[in-house]
C-alpha positions in Angstrom: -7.1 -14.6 1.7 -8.1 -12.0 -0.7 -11.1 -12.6 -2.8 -9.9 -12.3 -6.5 -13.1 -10.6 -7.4 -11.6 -8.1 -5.4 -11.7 -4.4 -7.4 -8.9 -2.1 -6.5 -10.1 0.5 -8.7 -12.2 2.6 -6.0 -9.4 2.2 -3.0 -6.5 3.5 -5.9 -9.3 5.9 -7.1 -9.4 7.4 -3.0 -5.0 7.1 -3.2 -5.3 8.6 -6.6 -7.1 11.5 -5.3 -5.4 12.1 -1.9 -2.2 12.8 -4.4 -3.9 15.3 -6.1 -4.4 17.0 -2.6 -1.1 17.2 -2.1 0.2 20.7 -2.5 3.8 21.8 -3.1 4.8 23.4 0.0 4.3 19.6 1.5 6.3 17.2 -0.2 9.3 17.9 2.6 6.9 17.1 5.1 7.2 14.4 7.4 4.9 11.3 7.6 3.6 8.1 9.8 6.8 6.1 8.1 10.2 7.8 10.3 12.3 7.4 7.2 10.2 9.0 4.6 8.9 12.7 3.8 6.0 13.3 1.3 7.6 13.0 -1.4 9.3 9.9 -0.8 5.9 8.2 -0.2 4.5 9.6 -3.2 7.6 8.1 -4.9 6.9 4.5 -2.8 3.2 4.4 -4.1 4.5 5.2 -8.0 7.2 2.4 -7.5 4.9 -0.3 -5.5 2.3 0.7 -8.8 4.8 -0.2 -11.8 6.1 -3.1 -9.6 2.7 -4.7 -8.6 1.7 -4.0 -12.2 4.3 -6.5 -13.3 4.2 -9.1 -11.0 0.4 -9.0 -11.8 1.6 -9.7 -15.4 3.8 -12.7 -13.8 6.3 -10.3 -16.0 9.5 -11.2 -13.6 12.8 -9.2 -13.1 14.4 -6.0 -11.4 10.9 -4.5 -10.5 9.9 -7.3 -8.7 13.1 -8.7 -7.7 14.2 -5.4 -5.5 13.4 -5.3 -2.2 11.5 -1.6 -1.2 14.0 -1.5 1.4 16.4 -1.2 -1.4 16.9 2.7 -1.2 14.2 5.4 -0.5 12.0 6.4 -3.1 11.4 9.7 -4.7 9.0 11.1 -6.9 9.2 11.6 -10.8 9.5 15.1 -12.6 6.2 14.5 -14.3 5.0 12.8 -10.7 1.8 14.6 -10.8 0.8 12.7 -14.3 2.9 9.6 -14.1 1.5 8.7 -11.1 -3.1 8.5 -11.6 -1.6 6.4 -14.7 0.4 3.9 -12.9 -2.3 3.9 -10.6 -4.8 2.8 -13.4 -2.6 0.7 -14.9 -2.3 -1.3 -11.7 -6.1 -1.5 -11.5 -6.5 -2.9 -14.9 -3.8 -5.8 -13.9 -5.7 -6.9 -11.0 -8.8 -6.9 -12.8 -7.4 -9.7 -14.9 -8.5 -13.0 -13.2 -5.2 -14.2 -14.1 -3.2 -11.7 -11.8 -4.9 -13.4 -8.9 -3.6 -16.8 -10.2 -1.0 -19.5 -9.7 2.6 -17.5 -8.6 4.5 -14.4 -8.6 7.0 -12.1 -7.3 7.2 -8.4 -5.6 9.7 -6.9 -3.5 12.0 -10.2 -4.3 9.8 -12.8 -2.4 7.5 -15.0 -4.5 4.3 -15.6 -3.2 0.9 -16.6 -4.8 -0.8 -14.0 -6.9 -4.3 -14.2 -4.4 -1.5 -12.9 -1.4 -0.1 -10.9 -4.1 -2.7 -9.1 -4.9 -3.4 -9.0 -0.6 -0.4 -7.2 -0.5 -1.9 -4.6 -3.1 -4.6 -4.0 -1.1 -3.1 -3.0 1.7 -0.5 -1.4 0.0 -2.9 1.4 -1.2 -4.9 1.5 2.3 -2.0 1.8 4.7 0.1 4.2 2.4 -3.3 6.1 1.8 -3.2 6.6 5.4 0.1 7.4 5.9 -0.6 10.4 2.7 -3.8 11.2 4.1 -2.3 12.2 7.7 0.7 13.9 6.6 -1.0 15.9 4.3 -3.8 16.6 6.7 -7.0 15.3 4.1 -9.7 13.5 5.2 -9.5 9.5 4.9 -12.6 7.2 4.4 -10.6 4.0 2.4 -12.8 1.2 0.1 -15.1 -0.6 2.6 -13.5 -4.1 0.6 -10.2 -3.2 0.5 -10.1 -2.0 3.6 -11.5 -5.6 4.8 -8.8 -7.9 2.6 -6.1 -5.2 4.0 -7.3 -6.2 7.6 -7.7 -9.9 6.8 -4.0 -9.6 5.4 -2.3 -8.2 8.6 -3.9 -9.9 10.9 -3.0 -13.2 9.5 0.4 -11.4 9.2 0.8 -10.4 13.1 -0.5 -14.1 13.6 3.2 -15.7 12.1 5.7 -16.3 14.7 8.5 -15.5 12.0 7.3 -12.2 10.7 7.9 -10.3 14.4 4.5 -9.4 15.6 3.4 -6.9 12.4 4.5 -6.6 8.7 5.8 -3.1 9.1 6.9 -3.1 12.9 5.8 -4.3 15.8 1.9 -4.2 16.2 0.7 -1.3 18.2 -1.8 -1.7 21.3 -4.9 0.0 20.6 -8.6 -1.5 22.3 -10.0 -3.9 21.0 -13.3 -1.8 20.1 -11.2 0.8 17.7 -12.8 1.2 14.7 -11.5 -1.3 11.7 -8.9 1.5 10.5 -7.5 1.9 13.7 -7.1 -1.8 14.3 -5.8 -2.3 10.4 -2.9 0.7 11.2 -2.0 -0.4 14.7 -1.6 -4.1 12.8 1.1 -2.3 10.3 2.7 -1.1 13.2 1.8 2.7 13.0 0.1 4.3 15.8 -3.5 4.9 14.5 -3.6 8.7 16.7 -0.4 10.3 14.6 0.3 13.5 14.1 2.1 15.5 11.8 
């Protein structure tokens, strides 16, 4: 699993700055996740911030208890603020040793905090991804997160009661794609979309 040296500060740094990219005129556009415009996975990546945040903490309740399926997201009023911070905040959890320690809770499953903090990883690549192509900026994610995001969904696709992918079904691509394209065919997105 993921190695809890593991810095997420570059990969939400990359996220942190894709959102800053994102201009008005886009946030009713559509992205790689059917169900969600812009501005609902803006709001997703605030939410999956505060909520990984506390389970980091081992600071159980609502935020960790609701699943993300719950309802769909939106973005904030001050979204353009509140967001870099949560963003931070989140980094400056995971940094704690302790974060990546014994168990926790997110999205109302309890896991252990090393596959917690998995989760975070590839959290922030794939939903980078997802921002990245709807909004048309250039993508280049964390070489280690990008690597502990892998690691987690192919061990993912590998369980015969999680349905082939964590997101959907996996998606063929060859086996020679580059590590991205492998990574967002494993989340069950299909790594050549297209706004």
């Amino acid at each position: 699993m993921t190695d809890p040296t593991l810095d997420l500060g570059p990969q939400a740094l990359i996220v942190a700055r894709l959102v800053a990219g994102v201009t008005e005129r886009q946030l009713d556009d559509v992205t790689p996740c059917p169900a969600y415009a812009v501005h609902h996975m803006l709001g997703h990546i605030g939410g999956l911030a505060v909520a990984f945040c506390d389970a980091g903490r081992k600071n159980l309740g609502a935020r960790t208890d609701t699943s993300p399926d719950t309802a769909v997201p939106d973005i904030a009023p001050d979204w353009r603020e509140s967001l870099p911070k949560a963003l931070d905040e989140l980094v400056e959890v995971w940094r704690d040793p302790a974060a990546w320690e014994g168990e926790t809770r997110a999205g109302g499953v309890t896991l252990p905090g090393a596959v917690a903090g998995a989760v975070v990883a590839d959290e922030l690549v794939v939903h980078g991804w997802d921002l990245a192509r709807a909004t048309g900026q250039e993508y280049e994610p964390d070489p280690a997160a990008l690597h502990a995001s892998y690691g987690f969904l192919a061990a993912a696709a590998q369980d015969p009661g999680r349905g082939g992918g964590v997101f959907g079904p996996v998606v063929p691509v060859p086996d020679d794609a580059p590590l991205l394209d492998l990574l967002i065919a494993l989340s069950g997105r299909d790594p050549g979309w297209k706004s």
